[in-house]
C-alpha positions in Angstrom: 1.5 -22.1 6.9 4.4 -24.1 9.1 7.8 -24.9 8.3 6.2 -28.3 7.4 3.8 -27.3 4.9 6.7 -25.1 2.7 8.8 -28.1 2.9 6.5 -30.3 1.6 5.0 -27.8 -0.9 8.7 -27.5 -2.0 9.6 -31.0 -2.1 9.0 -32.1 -5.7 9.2 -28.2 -7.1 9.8 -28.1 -10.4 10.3 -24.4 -11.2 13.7 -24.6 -12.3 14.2 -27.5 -15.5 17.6 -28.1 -15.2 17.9 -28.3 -11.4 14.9 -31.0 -11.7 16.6 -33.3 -14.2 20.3 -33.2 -12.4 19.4 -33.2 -8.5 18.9 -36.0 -6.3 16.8 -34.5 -4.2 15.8 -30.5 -2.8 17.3 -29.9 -0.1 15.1 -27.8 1.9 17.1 -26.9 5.5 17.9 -28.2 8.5 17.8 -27.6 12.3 16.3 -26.1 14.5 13.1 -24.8 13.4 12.6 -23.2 16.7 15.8 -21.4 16.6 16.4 -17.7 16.3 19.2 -17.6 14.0 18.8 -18.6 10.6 21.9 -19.5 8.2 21.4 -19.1 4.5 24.0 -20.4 2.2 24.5 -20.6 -1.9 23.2 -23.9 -3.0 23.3 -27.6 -2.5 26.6 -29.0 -2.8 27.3 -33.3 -4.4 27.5 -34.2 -0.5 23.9 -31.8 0.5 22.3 -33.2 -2.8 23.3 -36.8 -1.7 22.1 -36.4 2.0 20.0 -34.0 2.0 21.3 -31.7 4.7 22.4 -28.1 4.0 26.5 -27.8 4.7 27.2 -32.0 5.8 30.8 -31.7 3.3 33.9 -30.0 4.5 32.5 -26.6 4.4 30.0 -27.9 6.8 32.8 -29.2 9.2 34.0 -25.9 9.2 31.0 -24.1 10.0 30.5 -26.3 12.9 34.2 -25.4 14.1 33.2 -21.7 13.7 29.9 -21.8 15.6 31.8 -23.6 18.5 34.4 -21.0 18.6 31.2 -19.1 19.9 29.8 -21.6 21.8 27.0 -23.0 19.1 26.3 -25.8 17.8 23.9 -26.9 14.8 21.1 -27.6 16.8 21.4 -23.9 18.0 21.0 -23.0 14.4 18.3 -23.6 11.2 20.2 -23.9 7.9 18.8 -23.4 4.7 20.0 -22.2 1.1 19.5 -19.5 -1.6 18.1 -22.1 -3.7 17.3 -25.6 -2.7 18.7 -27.7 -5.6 22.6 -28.5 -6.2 23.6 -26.8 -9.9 24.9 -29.3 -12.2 28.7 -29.2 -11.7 28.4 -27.4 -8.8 28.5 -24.1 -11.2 26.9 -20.8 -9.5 23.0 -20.2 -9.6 21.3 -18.2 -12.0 19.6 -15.0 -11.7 16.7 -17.2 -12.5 17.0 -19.7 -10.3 17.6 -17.5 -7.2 14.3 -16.1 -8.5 12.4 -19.0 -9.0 13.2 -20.3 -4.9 12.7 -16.4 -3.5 9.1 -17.1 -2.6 9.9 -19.8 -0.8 13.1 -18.1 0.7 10.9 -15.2 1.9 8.1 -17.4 3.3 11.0 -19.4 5.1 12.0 -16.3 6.8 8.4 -15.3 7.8 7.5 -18.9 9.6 11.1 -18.7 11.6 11.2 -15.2 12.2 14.7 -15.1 13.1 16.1 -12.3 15.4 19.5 -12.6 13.2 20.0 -13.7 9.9 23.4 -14.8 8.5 24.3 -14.7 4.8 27.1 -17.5 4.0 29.2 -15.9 0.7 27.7 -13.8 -2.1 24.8 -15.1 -3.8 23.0 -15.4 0.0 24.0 -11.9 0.5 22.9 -10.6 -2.5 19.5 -11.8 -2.1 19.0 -10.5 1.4 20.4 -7.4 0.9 20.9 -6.7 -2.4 24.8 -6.3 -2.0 27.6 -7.7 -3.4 31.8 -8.2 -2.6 31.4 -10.3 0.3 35.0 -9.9 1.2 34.5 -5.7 1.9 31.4 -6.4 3.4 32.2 -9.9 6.1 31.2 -9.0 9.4 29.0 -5.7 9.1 25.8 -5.9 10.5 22.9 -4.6 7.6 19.2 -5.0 8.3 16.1 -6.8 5.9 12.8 -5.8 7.1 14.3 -4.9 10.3 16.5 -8.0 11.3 20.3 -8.1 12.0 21.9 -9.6 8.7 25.6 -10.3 9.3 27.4 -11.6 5.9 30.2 -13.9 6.6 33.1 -15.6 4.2 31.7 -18.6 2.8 33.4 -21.8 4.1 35.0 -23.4 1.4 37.1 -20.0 1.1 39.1 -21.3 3.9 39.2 -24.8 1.6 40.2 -23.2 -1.7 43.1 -21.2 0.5 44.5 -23.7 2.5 43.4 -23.4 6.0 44.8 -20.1 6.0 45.3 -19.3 9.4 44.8 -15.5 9.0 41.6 -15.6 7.1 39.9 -18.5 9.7 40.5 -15.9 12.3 38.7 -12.9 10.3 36.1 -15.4 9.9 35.7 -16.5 14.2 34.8 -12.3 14.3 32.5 -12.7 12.2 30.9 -15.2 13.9 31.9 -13.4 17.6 29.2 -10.3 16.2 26.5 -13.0 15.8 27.2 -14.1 19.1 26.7 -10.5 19.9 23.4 -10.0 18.9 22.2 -13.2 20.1 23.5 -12.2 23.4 21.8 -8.6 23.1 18.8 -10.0 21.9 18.5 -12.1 25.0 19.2 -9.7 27.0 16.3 -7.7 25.9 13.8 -10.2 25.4 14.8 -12.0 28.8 15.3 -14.9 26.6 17.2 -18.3 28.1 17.4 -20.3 24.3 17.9 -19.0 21.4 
């Protein structure tokens, strides 16, 4: 199977009743399917679930300014979610739901086969690595079946507080040991693009 094929064996999915009558569409990823370094976030946000495209609000715009501050871009990147449907009212996903799109999650991360994966706030983290309290954990590098997994602050953290200058800092190293292990894993596969 291809990145292709689980899209399109995704895109009317209907595994989840509640997520089927309030969407506007799944939103399945974006990026480069190519790439090394695979994001996962929460859930589909109103702006995602309008346009289809994983982080395109302000929490997007924010990502992009923190892979720049490590010299990526989006293109360098694929983007999925936990789950590929926006929650009505933006509320959190259930332990259900994060079930029901875990196949599809895992199959994801078998057709990329990243050489890092990043986990964007809690519920991406708990699903990879079965941890929780993002904000004690930002930053450290874990391992699911034997690839780098750094955990970073979600975005709209920085929204909810303000810009705070102190925390978008915290969150650029974060992003400065993914750069890292990119670096090291070119290095040792002799590899120009990630």
């Amino acid at each position: 199977m291809n990145l292709q094929e689980l899209k399109q064996e995704y895109q009317q999915c209907k595994k989840c009743p509640s997520l089927c009558t309030s969407r506007t569409q799944v939103v399945f990823g974006s990026g480069n399917q190519d790439s090394k370094i695979l994001f996962i976030g929460e859930a589909p946000g109103a702006n995602e679930d309008k346009q289809g495209i994983p982080f395109c609000g302000m929490s997007g715009q924010i990502l992009n300014e923190l892979l720049q501050s490590v010299n990526l871009k989006r293109e360098n990147i694929f983007i999925t979610n936990t789950i590929l449907c926006r929650p009505e009212s933006n509320r959190n996903p259930s332990t259900e739901e994060v079930k029901n799109c875990s196949e599809r999650l895992d199959k994801l991360i078998h057709i990329l086969q990243p050489k890092v994966i990043v986990t964007i706030g809690n519920f991406a983290t708990d699903r990879i690595i079965k941890k929780k309290g993002i904000t004690s954990i930002h930053g450290k590098v874990f391992s699911f079946n034997n690839i780098p997994v750094v955990p970073v602050i979600h975005p709209a953290n920085l929204l909810y507080q303000g810009r705070n200058p102190i925390l978008f800092e915290s969150m650029k190293k974060d992003f400065q040991i993914i750069a890292q292990i990119v670096q090291e894993n070119k290095k040792q596969k002799g590899l120009s693009d990630y």
